[in-house]
N, C-alpha and C positions, 0 to 999 in steps of 0.2 A: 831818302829819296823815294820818287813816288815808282812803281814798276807799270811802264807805258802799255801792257799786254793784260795785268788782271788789272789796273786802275788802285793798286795797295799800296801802303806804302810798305817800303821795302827798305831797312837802315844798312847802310853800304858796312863792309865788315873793315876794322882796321887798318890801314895798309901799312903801317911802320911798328912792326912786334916786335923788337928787339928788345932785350929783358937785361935790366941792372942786376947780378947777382952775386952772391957773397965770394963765389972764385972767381967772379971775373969772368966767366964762360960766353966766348960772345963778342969780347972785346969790350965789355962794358961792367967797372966791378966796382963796389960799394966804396962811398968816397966822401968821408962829410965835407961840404961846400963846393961839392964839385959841379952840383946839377940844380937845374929849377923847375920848380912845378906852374904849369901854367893854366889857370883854371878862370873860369866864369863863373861865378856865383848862384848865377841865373841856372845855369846848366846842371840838372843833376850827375850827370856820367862825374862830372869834375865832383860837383860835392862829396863822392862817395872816396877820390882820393883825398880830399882838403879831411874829412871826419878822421880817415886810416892814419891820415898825416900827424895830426894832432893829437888819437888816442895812443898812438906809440913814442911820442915825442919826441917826432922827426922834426920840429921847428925849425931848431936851430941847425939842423943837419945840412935839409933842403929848402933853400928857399922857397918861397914862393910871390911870385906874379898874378896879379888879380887884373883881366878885361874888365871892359867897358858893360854894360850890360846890354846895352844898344849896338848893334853892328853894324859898321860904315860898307857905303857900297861904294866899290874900287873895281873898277875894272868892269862894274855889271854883276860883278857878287856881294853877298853879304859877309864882311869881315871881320873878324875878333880886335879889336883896334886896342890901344891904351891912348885914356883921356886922364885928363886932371880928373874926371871925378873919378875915374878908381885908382886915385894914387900916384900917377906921372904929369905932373903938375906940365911938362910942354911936347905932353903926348907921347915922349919914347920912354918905353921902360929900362929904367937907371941901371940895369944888370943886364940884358941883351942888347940894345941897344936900338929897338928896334919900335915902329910906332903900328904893323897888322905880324899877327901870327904866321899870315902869308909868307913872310920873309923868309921864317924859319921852313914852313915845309920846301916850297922852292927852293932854298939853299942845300934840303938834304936830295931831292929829285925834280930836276927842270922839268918842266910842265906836267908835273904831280897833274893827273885827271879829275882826281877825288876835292871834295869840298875841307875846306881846313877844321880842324875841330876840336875840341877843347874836352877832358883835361892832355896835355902835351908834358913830358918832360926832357928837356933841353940840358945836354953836354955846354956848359958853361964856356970852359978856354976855348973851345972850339962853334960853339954857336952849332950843333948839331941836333937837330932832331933825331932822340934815343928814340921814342916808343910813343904811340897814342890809342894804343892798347888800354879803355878803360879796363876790363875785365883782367888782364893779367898784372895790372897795372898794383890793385888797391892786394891783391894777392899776394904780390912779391913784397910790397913793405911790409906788409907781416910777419911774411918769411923770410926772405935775405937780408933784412937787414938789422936781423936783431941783437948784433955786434953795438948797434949804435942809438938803438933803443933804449927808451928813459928805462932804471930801474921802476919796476910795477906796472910796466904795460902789461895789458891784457894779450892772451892769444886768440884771436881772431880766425884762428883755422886748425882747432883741435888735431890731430889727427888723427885720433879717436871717433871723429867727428864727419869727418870730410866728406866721406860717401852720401851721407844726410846731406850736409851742407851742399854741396855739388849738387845733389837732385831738387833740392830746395829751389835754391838759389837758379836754378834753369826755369821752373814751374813759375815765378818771381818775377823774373826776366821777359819769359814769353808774354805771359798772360796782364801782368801790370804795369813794370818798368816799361817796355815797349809797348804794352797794349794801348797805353792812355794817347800813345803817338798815333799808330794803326788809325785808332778811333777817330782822334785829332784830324789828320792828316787823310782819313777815307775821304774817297770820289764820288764813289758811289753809295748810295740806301741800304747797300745787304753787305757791300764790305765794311760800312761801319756798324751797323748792325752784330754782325758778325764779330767782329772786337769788343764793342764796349758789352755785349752778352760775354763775352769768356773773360772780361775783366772781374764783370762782380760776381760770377760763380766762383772765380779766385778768390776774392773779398771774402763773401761768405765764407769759406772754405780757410780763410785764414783768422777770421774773424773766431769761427767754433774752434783752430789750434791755440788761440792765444786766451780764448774765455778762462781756461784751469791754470794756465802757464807762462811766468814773465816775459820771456822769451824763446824765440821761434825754434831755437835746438840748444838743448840742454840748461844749461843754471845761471850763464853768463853770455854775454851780448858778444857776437860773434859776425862774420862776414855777413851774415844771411839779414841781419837788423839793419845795420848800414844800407844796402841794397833796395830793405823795402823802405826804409823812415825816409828817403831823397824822395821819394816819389807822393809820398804819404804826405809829405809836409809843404807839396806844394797842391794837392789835390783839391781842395777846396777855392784856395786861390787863384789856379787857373785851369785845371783839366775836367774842373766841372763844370765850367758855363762855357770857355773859351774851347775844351776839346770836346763839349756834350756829352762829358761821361755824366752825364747828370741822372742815372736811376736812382742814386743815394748820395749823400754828401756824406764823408767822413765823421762827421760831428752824429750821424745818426748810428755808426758803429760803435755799441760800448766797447766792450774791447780794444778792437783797430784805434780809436781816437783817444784811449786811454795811451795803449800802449806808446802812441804816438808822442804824447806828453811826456811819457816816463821819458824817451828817451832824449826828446827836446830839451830836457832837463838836465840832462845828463853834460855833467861837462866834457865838450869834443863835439856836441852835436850842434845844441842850440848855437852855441857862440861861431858856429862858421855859417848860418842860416842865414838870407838878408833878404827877406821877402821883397821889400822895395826893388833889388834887382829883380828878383823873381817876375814879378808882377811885370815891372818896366821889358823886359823881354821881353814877355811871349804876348803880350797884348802891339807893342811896337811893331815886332819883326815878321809876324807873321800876319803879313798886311792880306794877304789872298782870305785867311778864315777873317780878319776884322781890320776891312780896307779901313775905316775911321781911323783907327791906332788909337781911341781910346782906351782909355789904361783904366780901370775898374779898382774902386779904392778899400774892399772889404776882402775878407771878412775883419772882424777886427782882431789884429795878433797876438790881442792881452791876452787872448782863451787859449794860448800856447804854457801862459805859466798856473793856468788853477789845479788845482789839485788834482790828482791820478789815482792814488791810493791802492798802482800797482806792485809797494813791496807786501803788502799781505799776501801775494803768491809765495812767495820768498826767493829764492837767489838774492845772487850780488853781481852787479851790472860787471866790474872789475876783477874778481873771481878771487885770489888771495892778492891779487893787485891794488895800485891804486890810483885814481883819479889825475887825468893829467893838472898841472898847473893852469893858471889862466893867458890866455893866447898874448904874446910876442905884443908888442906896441902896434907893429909895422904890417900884422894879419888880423888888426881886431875889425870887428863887420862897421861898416861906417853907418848904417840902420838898423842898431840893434831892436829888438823888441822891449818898447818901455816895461817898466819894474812895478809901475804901479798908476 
C-alpha cells in the first residue's frame, strides 16, 4: 500500500501469524497432509516458501495450490483466482474448494480490512487460514518441521549462524526485496529516487560480498540466498524497466548474475521459477505504472542455464546433504526455461 501523508509506498505487515510448530504451541502442530500452501508464482514473498518447500522435501508433506498469475477483479479488487491455466481446469481448486483466496481470508475474519495475499497456508479439514506470515513462514519449515523433512535436507538457519543471517536478511529485505517495490510503486521524484539509490548501494555492497565467496553466509546456501535469488531472478524481467530500477541490470553484475545462475541451477530453485507468470503479472496488474498491460517478451531465459563457474569458490550448496529429487508431477512449473 501506498502511505497517503509521505506519498511511499508502505507494505501492510501480516495480519494472520499464527505459526505451525513441532509441539503444537498455538493450537497449530505439524501434520503431514493436514495443510496447503497457496502461492503465486508470480509473487516472490510465495516463491521463497515454494524454494523452502522443495529444498526440505516437504512435497509430499504439504500440498501445494498454485494462482492464476492474473488477478480477477471481484468486488472492485484485485484477486488471487484459480483458472484452468494454473491447474483447476473449472476454476475451483480441487483441495479447498474454492475459486479467489478471498474466501479463505473472510472465512477466517469477516471483513478482514487488509488486501488478500499470497503465499497463504490453509488448515485443510477445516478450510482455515493458519498464517500469511511470509517471513516466519519459510523459517518455521526449516525449523519445525524437520520430523518430516527429506533425509539430506540442508539447514537453512544454522544456529551458529542466525545472528548473521537475521541481520543479513533485514539489510535484504529493506533495501532490495522491498526496495524494487518502494521504487516501483514511488509517487513522487525523491521518494523514488530515494529507493532505487539504496537499492544498488545494497547491490554494490552485495556484489563485493559475493566476488571471494559462493554464498552470502558461510559454506552452504541458507535462508539469506532464497530471500535474495526471488528478487534477483525477476530483476531484469521486470523491476528494471517496469519498476525503473534501471541504474544497472543484473547481467552487468559479475558476481550478483553469476551467483544468480548457480543457484538457478540448483535444483529447488530454477524448477519453481515460471517467468512467463512472472512477466504476465506485473506487466497486467499493475495497470496505473503500465495502463497498456503490455506484457514485454525479454530478456531471453536461455542465459539462466550458461555457465556460472561459481564452484571454484568452493562450498557445497547442500552441505553434507543432498539435492532434493525432481518436483512432484502435480508442482512442476507449466513454462519451464528451455534446455536448449
Amino acid at each position: 500500500m501506498t502511505s497517503a501523508s509521505s506519498r511511499e509506498f508502505t507494505r501492510t505487515p501480516s495480519h494472520f501469524a499464527d505459526r505451525i510448530t513441532a509441539n503444537g504451541e498455538g493450537g497449530w502442530p505439524v501434520a503431514a497432509g493436514r495443510y496447503r500452501l497457496v502461492i503465486s508464482r508470480a509473487c516472490p514473498w510465495a516463491s521463497r516458501a515454494a524454494i523452502t518447500r522443495r529444498l526440505m522435501g516437504l512435497d509430499s508433506v504439504i500440498s501445494q495450490a498454485v494462482t492464476d498469475p492474473i488477478q480477477e477483479r471481484i468486488d472492485g479488487i484485485n484477486q488471487w483466482v484459480f483458472t484452468a491455466a494454473s491447474g483447476s481446469p473449472d476454476g475451483i481448486d480441487p483441495v479447498l474448494g474454492i475459486h479467489a483466496i478471498q474466501q479463505i481470508y473472510q472465512a477466517r475474519e469477516r471483513d478482514y480490512p487488509g488486501g488478500e495475499s499470497v503465499p497463504i497456508i490453509v488448515d485443510i479439514p477445516s478450510r482455515t487460514l493458519v498464517t500469511n506470515d511470509y517471513s516466519k513462514m519459510t523459517l518455521d519449515l526449516a525449523t519445525q518441521w524437520t520430523a518430516l523433512q527429506r533425509p539430506g535436507a540442508p539447514d537453512l538457519y544454522p544456529r551458529h549462524l542466525r545472528d548473521e543471517i537475521d541481520e543479513l536478511n533485514q539489510s535484504i529485505y529493506t533495501d532490495v526485496n522491498n526496495g524494487v517495490y518502494r521504487a516501483g510503486f514511488a509517487q513522487t521524484q525523491d521518494r523514488y529516487e530515494e529507493a532505487v539509490k539504496a537499492l544498488f548501494v545494497r547491490l554494490d555492497v552485495l556484489e563485493e560480498r559475493l566476488a571471494g565467496r559462493r554464498f552470502l553466509v558461510g559454506e552452504t546456501i541458507t535462508e539469506c540466498d532464497i530471500r535474495l535469488f526471488v528478487t534477483l531472478v525477476r530483476f531484469d524481467a521486470v523491476y528494471h524497466g517496469h519498476f525503473k530500477c534501471n541504474i544497472a541490470k543484473l547481467i552487468e553484475y559479475p558476481a550478483l548474475w553469476a551467483y544468480a545462475r548457480d543457484l538457478y541451477q540448483t535444483p529447488g530453485f530454477g524448477d519453481t521459477v515460471d517467468l512467463d507468470h512472472i512477466r504476465r503479472h506485473y506487466y497486467s496488474v499493475h495497470d496505473k505504472i503500465n495502463p497498456t498491460r503490455v506484457v514485454a517478451v525479454g530478456p531471453n531465459p536461455i542465459q539462466w542455464l550458461t555457465a556460472h563457474h561459481r564452484e571454484q569458490l568452493g562450498g557445497r550448496p547442500f552441505g553434507t546433504g543432498t539435492p532434493p529429487p525432481p518436483p512432484l508431477a502435480e508442482d512442476r512449473v507449466a513454462h519451464p526455461v528451455p534446455s536448449g
